[in-house]
C-alpha atoms as one frame of an Amber mdcrd trajectory, in Angstrom:
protein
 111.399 101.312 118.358 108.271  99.679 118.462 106.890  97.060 119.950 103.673
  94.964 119.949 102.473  93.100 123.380 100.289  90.352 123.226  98.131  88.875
 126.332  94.822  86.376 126.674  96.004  83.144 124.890  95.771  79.571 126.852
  94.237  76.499 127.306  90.288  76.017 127.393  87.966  73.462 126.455  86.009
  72.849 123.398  83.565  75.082 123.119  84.627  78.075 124.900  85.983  81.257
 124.937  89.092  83.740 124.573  90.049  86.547 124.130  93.248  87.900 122.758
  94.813  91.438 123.133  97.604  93.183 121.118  98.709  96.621 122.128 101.367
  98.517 119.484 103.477 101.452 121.064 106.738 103.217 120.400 107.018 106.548
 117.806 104.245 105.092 115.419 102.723 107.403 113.084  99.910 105.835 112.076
  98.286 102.481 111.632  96.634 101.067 108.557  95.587  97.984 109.509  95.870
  95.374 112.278  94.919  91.985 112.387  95.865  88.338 113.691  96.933  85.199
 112.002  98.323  82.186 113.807 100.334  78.924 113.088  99.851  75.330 113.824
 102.130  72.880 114.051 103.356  71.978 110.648 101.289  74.233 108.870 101.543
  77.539 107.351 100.692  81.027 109.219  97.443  81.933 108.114  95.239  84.790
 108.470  92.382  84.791 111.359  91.335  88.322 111.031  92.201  91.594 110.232
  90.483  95.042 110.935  91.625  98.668 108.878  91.696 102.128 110.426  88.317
 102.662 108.642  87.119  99.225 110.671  87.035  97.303 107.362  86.978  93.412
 108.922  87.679  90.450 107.054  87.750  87.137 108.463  89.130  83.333 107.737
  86.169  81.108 106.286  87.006  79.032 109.030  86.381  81.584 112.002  83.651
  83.411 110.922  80.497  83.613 113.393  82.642  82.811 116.175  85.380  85.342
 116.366  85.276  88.889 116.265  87.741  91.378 115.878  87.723  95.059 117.306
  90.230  97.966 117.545  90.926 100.562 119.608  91.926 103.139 117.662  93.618
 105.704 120.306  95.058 103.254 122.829  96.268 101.287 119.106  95.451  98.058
 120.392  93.544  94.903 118.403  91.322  92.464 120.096  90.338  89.288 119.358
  86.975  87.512 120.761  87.237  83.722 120.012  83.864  81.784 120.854  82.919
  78.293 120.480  86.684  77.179 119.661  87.737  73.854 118.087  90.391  71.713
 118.872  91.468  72.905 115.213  92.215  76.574 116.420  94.876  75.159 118.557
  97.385  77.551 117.116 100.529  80.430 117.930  98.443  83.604 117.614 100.654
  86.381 116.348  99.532  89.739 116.198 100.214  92.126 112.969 100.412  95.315
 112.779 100.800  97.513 109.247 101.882 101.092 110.150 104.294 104.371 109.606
 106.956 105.191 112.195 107.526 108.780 112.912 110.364 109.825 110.516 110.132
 106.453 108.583 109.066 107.758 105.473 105.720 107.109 103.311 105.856 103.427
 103.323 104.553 101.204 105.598 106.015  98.050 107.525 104.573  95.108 109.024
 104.891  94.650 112.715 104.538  91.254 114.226 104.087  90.224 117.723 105.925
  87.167 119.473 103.033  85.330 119.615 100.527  83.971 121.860  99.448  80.030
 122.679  95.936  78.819 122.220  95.403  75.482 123.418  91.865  73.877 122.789
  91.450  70.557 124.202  88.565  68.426 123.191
C-alpha cells in the first residue's frame, strides 16, 4: 500500500504565497520522479512542476520564476513554493509520484494524491 498526503493548499490573495507539501510512504522501493500538476474547473490537468531523483526540474511556461519545486529525497516528500500567484492558478493541486513498490517488479507506476485546493482571489 502506498499512499501520498498532501497539506498547504488554500485561499490567499493575489500576489502571495503557498506552499504545498506531498509526502509518499508505504513499501516503496524507489522514486523516479515527483512532481505536481493541478486542474481547473473545466480544463484539463496540467503539469506545474516536476523534479527527478537526480533533481532534474522542469516547470509549466506559465509558473516559471514564481514557483519552485524541491524534494526531499529520504523523508520522499515534494514541495512546492508558489509566489506571486494569479487568480489563474486557482486550481486542484494533485501530487504525482512515479516509483517501484517493494516486490512490484521493474516497472514503475504513477501515484497520485487526492488533491489539494488553491484558491487565489483577486
Amino acid at each position: 500500500q502506498v499512499q501520498l498526503v498532501e497539506s498547504g493548499g488554500g485561499l490567499v490573495q493575489a500576489g502571495g504565497s503557498l506552499r504545498l507539501s506531498c509526502a509518499a510512504s508505504g513499501s516503496i522501493s524507489r522514486i523516479n520522479a515527483m512532481g505536481w500538476y493541478r486542474q481547473a474547473p473545466g480544463k484539463q490537468r496540467e503539469l506545474v512542476a516536476r523534479i527527478t531523483s537526480g533533481s532534474t526540474t522542469n516547470y509549466a511556461d506559465s509558473v516559471k520564476g514564481r514557483f519552485t519545486i524541491s524534494g526531499d529525497n529520504a523523508e520522499k516528500t515534494v514541495y512546492l513554493q508558489m509566489n506571486s500567484l494569479k487568480p489563474g492558478d486557482t486550481a486542484v493541486y494533485y501530487c504525482n509520484v512515479n516509483m517501484r513498490l517493494v516486490g512490484g517488479g521493474p516497472y514503475a507506476t504513477d501515484y497520485w494524491g487526492k488533491g489539494t485546493l488553491v484558491t487565489v482571489s483577486s
